[in-house]
PDB file with one MODEL, atoms N, CA, C and O in Angstrom:
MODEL        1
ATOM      1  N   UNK A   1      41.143 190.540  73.448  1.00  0.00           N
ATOM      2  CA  UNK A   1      40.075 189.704  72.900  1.00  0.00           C
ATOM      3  C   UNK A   1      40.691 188.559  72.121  1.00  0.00           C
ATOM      4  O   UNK A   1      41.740 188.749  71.506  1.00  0.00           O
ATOM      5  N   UNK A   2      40.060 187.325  72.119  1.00  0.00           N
ATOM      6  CA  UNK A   2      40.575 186.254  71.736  1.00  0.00           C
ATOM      7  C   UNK A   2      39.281 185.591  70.903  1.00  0.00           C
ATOM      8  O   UNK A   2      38.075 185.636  71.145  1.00  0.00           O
ATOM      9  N   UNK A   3      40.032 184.963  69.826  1.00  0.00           N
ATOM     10  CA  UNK A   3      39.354 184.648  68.620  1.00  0.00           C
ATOM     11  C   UNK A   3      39.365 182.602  68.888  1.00  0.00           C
ATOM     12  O   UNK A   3      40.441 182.008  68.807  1.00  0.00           O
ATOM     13  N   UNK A   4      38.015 181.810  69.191  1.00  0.00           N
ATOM     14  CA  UNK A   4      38.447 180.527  68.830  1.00  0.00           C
ATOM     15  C   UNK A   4      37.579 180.004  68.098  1.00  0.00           C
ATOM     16  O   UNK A   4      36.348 180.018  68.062  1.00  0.00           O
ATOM     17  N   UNK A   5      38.702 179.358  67.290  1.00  0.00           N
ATOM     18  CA  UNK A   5      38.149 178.764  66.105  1.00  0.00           C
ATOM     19  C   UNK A   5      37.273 177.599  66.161  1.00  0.00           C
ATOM     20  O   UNK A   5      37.193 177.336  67.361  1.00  0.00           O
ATOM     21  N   UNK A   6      36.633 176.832  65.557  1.00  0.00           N
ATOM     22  CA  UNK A   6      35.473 175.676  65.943  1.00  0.00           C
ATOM     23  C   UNK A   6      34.764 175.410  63.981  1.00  0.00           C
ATOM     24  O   UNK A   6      34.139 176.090  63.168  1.00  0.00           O
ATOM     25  N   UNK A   7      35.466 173.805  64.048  1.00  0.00           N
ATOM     26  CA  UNK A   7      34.836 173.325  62.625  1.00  0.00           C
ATOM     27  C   UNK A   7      35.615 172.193  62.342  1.00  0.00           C
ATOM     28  O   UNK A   7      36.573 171.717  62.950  1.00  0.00           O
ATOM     29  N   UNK A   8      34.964 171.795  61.177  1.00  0.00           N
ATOM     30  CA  UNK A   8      35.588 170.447  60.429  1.00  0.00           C
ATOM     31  C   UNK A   8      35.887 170.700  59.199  1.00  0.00           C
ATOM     32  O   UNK A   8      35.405 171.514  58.412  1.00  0.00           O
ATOM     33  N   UNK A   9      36.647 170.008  59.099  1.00  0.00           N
ATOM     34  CA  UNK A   9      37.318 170.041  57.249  1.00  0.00           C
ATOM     35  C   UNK A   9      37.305 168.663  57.198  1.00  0.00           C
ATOM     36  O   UNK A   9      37.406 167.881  58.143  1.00  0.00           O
ATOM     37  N   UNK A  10      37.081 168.255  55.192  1.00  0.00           N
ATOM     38  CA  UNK A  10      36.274 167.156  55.541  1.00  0.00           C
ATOM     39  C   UNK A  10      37.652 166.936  53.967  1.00  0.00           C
ATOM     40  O   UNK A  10      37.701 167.895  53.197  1.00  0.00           O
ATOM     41  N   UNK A  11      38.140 166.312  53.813  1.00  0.00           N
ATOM     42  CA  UNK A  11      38.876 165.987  52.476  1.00  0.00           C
ATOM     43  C   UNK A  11      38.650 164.276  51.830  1.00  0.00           C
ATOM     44  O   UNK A  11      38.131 163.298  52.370  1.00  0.00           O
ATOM     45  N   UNK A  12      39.303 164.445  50.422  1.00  0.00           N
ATOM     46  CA  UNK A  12      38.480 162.864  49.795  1.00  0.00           C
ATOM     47  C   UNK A  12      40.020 163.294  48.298  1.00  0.00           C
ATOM     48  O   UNK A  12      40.160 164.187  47.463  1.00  0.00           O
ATOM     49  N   UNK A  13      40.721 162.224  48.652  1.00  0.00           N
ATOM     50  CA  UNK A  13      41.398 161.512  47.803  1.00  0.00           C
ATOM     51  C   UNK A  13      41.592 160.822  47.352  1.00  0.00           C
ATOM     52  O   UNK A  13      42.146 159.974  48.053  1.00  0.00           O
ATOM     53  N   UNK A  14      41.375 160.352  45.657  1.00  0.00           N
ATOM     54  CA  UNK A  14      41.445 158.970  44.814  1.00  0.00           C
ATOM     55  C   UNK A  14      43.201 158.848  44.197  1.00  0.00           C
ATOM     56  O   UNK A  14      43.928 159.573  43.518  1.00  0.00           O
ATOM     57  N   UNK A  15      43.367 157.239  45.011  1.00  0.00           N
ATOM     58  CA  UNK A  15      44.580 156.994  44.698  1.00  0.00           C
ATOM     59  C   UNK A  15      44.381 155.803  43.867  1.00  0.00           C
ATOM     60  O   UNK A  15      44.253 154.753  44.496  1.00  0.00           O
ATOM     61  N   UNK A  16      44.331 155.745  42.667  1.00  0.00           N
ATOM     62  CA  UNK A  16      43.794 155.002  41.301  1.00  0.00           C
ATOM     63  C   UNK A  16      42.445 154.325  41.432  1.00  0.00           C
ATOM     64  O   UNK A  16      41.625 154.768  40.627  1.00  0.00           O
ATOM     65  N   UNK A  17      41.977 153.331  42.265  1.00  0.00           N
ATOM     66  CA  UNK A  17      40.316 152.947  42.219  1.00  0.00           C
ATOM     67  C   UNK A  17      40.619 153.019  43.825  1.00  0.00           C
ATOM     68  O   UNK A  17      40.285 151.902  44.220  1.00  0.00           O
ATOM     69  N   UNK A  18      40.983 153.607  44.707  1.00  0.00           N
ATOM     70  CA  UNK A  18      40.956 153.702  45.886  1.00  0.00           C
ATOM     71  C   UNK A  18      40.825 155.356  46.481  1.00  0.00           C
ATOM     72  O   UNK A  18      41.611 156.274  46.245  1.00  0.00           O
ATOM     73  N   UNK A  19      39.616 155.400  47.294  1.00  0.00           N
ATOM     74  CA  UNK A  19      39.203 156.843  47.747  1.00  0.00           C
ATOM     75  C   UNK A  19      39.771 157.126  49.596  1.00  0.00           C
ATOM     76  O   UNK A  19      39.436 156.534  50.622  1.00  0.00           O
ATOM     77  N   UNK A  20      40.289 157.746  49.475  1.00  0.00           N
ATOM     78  CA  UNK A  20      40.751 158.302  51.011  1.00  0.00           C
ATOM     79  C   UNK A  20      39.904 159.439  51.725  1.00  0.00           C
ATOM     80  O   UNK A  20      39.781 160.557  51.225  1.00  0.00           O
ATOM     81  N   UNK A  21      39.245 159.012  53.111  1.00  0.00           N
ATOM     82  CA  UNK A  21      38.336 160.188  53.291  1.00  0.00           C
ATOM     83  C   UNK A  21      39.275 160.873  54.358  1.00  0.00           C
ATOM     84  O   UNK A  21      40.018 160.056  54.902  1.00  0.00           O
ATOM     85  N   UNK A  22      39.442 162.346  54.847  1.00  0.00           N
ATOM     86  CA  UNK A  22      40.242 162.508  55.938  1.00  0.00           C
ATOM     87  C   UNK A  22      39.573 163.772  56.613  1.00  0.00           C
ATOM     88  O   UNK A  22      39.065 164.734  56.036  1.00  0.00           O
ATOM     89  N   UNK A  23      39.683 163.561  57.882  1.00  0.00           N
ATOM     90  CA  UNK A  23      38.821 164.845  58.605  1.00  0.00           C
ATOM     91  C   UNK A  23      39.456 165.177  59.423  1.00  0.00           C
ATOM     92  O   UNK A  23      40.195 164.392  60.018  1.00  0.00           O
ATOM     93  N   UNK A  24      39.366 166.474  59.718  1.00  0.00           N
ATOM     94  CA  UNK A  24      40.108 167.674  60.297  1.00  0.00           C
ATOM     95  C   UNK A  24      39.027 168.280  61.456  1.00  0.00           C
ATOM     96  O   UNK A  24      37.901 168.691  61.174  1.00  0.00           O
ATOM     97  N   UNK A  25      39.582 168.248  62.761  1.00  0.00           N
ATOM     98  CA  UNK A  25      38.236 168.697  63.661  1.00  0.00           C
ATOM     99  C   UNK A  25      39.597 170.107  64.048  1.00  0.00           C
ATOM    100  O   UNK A  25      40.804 170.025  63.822  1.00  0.00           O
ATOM    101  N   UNK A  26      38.879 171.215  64.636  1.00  0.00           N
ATOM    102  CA  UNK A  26      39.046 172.357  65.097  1.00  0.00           C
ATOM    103  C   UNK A  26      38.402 172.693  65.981  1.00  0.00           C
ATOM    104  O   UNK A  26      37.173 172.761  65.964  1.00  0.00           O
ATOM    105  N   UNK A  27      39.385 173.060  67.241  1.00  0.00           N
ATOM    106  CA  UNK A  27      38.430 173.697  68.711  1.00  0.00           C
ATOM    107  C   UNK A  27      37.511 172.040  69.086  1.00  0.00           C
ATOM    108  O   UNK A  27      37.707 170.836  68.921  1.00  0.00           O
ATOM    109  N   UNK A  28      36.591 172.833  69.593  1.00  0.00           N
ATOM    110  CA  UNK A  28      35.929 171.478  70.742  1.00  0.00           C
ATOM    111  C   UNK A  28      34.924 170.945  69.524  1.00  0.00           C
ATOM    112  O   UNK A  28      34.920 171.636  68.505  1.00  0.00           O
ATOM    113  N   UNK A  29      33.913 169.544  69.562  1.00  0.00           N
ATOM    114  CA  UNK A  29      33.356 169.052  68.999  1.00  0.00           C
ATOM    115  C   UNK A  29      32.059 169.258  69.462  1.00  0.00           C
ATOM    116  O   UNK A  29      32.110 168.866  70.628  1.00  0.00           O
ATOM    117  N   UNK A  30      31.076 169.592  69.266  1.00  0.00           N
ATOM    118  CA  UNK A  30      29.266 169.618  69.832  1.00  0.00           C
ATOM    119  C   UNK A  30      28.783 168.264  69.133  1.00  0.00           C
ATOM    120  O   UNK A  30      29.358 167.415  68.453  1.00  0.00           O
ATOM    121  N   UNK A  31      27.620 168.413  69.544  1.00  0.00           N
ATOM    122  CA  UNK A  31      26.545 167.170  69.199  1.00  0.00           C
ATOM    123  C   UNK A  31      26.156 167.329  67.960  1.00  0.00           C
ATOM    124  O   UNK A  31      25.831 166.405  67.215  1.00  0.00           O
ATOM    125  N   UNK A  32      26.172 168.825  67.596  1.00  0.00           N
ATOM    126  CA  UNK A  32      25.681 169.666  66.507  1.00  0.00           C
ATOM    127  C   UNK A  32      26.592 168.986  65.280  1.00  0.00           C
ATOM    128  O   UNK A  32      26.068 168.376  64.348  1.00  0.00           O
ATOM    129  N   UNK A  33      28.000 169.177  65.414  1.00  0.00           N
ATOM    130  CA  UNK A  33      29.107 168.885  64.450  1.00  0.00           C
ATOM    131  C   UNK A  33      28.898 167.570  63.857  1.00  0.00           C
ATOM    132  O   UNK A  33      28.945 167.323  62.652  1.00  0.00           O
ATOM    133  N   UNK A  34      28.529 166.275  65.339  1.00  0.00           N
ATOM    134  CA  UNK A  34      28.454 164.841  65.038  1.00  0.00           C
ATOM    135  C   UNK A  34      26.989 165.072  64.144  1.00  0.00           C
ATOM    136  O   UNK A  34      27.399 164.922  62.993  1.00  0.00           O
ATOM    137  N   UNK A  35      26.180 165.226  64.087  1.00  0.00           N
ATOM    138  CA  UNK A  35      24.701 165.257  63.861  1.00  0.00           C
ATOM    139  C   UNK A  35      25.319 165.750  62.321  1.00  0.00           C
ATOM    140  O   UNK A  35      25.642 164.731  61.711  1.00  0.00           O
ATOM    141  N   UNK A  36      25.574 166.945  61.532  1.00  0.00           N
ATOM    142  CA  UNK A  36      26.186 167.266  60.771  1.00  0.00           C
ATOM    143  C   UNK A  36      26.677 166.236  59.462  1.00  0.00           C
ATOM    144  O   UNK A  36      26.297 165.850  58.357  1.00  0.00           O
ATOM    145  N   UNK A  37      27.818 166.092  60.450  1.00  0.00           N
ATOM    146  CA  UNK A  37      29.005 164.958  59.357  1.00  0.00           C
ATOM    147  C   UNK A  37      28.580 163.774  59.125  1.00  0.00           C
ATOM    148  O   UNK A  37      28.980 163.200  58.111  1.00  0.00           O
ATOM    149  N   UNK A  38      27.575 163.068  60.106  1.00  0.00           N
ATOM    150  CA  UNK A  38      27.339 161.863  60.134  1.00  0.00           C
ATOM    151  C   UNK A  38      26.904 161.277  58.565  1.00  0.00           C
ATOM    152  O   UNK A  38      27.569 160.526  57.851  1.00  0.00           O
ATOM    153  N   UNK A  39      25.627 161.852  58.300  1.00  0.00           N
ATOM    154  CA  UNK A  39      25.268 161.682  57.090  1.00  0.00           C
ATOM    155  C   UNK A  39      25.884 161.500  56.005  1.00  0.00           C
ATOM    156  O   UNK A  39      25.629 160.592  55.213  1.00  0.00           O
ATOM    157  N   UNK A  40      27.265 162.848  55.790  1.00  0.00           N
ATOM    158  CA  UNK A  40      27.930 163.369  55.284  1.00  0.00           C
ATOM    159  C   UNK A  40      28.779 162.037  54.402  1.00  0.00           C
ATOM    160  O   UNK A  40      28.984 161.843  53.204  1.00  0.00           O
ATOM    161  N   UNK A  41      29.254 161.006  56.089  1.00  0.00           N
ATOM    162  CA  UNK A  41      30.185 160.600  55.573  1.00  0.00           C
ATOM    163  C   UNK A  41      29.365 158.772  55.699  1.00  0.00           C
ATOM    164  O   UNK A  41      30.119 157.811  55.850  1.00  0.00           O
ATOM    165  N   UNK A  42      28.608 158.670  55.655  1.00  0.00           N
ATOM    166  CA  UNK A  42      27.644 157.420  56.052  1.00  0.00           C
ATOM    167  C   UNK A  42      27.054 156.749  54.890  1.00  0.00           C
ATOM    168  O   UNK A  42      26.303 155.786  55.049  1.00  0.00           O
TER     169      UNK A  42
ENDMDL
END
């Protein structure tokens, strides 16, 4: 049996008045995931 993984990691770093956003996708992407993050990062 085989285990697959499926998700996003979403990270946010301030480098003095400057913010870094960085995203991490895992396994395949759905419509579901885009629909999700969009907002998230919008």
């Amino acid at each position: 049996m085989s285990i697959k993984k499926h998700g996003l990691s979403i990270g946010i770093e301030r480098v003095d008045n400057n913010f870094f956003l960085s995203l991490k996708a895992v396994g395949k992407l759905t419509h579901e995931d885009y629909e999700t993050i969009t907002p998230m990062i919008g």
